[in-house]
ROSE-779892 format. One line per 3 residues: number of its first residue (from 1); their letters; for each residue x, y, z of C-alpha. Coordinates in nm, 4 decimals. Layout:
REM ROSE-779892
NUM) A) X Y Z; ...;
END
This chain:
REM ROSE-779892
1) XXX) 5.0665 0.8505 8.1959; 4.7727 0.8570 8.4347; 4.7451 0.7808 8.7724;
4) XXX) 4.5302 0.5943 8.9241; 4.3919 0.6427 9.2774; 4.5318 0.3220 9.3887;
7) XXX) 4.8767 0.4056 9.2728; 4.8454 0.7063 9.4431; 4.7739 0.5091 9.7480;
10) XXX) 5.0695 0.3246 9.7382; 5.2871 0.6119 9.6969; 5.5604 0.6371 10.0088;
13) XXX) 5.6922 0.9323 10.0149; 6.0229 0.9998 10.2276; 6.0767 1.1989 10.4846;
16) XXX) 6.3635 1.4654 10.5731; 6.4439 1.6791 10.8980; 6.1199 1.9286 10.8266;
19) XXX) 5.8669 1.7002 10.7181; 5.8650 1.5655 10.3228; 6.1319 1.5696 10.0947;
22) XXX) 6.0417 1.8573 9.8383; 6.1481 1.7360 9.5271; 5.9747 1.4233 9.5308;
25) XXX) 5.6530 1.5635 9.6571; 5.6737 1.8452 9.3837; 5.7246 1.5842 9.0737;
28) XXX) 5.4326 1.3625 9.2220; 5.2017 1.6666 9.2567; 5.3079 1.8034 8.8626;
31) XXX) 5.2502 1.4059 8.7680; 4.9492 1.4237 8.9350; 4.8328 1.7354 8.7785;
34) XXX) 4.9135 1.6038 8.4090; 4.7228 1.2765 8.5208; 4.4465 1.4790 8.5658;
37) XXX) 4.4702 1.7220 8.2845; 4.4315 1.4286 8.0670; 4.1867 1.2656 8.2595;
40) XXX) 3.9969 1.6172 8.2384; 4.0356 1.6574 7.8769; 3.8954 1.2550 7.8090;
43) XXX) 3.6520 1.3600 7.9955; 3.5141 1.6308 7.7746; 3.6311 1.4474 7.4969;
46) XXX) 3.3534 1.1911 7.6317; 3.0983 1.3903 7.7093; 3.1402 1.6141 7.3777;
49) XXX) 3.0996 1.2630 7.2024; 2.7851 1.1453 7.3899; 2.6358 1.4454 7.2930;
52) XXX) 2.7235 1.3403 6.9286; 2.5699 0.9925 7.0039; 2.2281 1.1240 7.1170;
55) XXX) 2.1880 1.3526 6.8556; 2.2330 1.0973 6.6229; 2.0460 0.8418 6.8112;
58) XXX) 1.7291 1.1116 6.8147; 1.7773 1.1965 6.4141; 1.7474 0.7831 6.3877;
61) XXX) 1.4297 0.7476 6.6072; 1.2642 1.0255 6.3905; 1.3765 0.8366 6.0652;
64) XXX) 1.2961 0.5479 6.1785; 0.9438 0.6851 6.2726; 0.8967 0.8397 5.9323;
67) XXX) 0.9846 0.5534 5.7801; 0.7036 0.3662 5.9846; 0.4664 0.6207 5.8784;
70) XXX) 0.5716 0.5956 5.5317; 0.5171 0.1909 5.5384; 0.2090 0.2256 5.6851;
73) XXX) 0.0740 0.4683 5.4400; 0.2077 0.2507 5.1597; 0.0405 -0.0225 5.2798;
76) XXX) -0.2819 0.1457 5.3433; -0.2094 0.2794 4.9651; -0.1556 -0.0873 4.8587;
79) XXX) -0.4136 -0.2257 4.9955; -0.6609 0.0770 4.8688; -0.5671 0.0184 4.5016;
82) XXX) -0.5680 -0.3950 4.5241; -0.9003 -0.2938 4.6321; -1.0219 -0.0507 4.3594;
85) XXX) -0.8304 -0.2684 4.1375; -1.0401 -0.6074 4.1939; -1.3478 -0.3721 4.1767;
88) XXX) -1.2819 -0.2386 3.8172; -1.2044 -0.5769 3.7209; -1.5320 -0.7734 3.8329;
91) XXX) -1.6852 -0.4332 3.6751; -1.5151 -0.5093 3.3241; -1.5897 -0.9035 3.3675;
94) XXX) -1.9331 -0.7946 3.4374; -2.0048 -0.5993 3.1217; -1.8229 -0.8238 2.9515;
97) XXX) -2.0696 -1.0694 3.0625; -2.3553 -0.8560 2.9276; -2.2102 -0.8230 2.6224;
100) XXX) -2.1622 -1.1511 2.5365; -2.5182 -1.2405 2.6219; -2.6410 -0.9407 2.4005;
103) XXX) -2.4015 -1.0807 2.1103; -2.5190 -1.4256 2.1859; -2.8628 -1.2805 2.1961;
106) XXX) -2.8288 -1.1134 1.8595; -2.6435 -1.4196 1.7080; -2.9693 -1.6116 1.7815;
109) XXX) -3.2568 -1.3673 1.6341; -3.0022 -1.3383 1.3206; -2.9775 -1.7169 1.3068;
112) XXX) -3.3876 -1.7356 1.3500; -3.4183 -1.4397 1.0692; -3.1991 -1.6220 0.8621;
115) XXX) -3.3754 -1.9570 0.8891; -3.6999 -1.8044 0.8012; -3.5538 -1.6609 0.5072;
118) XXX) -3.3762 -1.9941 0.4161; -3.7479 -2.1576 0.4867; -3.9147 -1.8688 0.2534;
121) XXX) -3.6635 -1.9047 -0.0422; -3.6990 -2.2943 0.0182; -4.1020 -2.2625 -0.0469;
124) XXX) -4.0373 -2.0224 -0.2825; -3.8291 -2.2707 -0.4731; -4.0258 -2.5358 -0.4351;
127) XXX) -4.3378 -2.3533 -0.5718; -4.1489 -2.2396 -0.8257; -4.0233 -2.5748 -0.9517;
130) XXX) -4.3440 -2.6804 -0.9549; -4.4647 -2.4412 -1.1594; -4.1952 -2.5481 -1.3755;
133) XXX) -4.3453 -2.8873 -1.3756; -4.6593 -2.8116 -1.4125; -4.6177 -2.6109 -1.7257;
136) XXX) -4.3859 -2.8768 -1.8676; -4.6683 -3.1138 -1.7763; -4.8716 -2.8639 -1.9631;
139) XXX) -4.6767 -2.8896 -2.3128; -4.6044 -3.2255 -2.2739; -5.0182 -3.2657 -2.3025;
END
């Protein structure tokens, strides 16, 4: 049991023909001295714990410090390869652009090439039926 200092101000201690009475003084003093024994050992019991709690408070605050470098740099990471990202894509969309215009382009002279080979066999088919004609014509008079 501890003692606190106002309990120790209350204390009344007796008093005999030479001064105190011994045996009461001597079991307050030995109370006293486990009161502050204990009080002495809570004490380094505290301080041995505070010691705990800002060691682990420091390892926290350089976590937590790494861990706000490591955001950052993800973000700066993230927002690099949204970047490059959008970039290769209008690149792709781009060629894929030109492309399609040089398919569409191709499409067209083949289209064109084949009309004027449709046109062709179409004279030549006309000038050949009427050759046909003309030489039945021909037997016929």
């Amino acid at each position: 049991m501890t003692i606190t200092p106002v309990e120790l101000h209350h204390i009344d201690l007796k008093r005999g023909l030479f001064g105190y009475r011994r045996q009461p003084v001597d079991r307050l003093l030995e109370e006293i001295e486990r009161s502050f024994e204990q009080t002495w050992r809570e004490r380094a019991d505290y301080a041995d714990r505070i010691e705990q709690l800002q060691a682990d408070l420091a390892r926290h605050r350089e976590l937590e410090a790494l861990l706000r470098t490591t955001l950052v740099s993800a973000e700066r990471s993230a927002h690099e390869q949204k970047a490059q990202a959008k970039k290769e894509a209008d690149l792709i969309v781009e060629e894929a652009h030109a492309e399609a215009r040089a398919v569409t382009r191709a499409a067209s002279i083949e289209r064109e090439r084949l009309l004027a080979d449709a046109r062709k066999v179409k004279a030549l088919l006309a000038a050949a039926l009427d050759a046909v004609e003309d030489a039945s014509d021909a037997q016929a008079a």
